[in-house]
C-alpha positions, 0 to 999 in steps of 0.5 A: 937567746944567747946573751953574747950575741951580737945586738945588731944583725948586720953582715959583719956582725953576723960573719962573727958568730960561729956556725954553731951560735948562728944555727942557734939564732935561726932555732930561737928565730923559728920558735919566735916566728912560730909564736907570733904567727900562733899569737897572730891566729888568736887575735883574728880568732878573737877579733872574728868573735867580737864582730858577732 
């Protein structure tokens, strides 16, 4: 993600980005999402597996 955003995600920090880097946090957060849901997946997939 993009090094010059904020650190905190509160309204006024946020309010402070431009559409353009705001739309980029939301793409980044997606993929991020995405991964962890995936990453999620597996680990009951494995766990599943080593109640056998």
């Amino acid at each position: 993600m993009n090094q010059n955003l904020p650190q905190e995600l509160d309204r006024e920090s946020l309010g402070q980005l431009s559409k353009e880097e705001l739309v980029n946090m939301i793409i980044e957060q997606s993929k991020v999402i995405r991964e962890l849901q995936q990453e999620i997946e597996r680990l009951k997939v494995s766990r599943e597996i080593e109640q056998f």
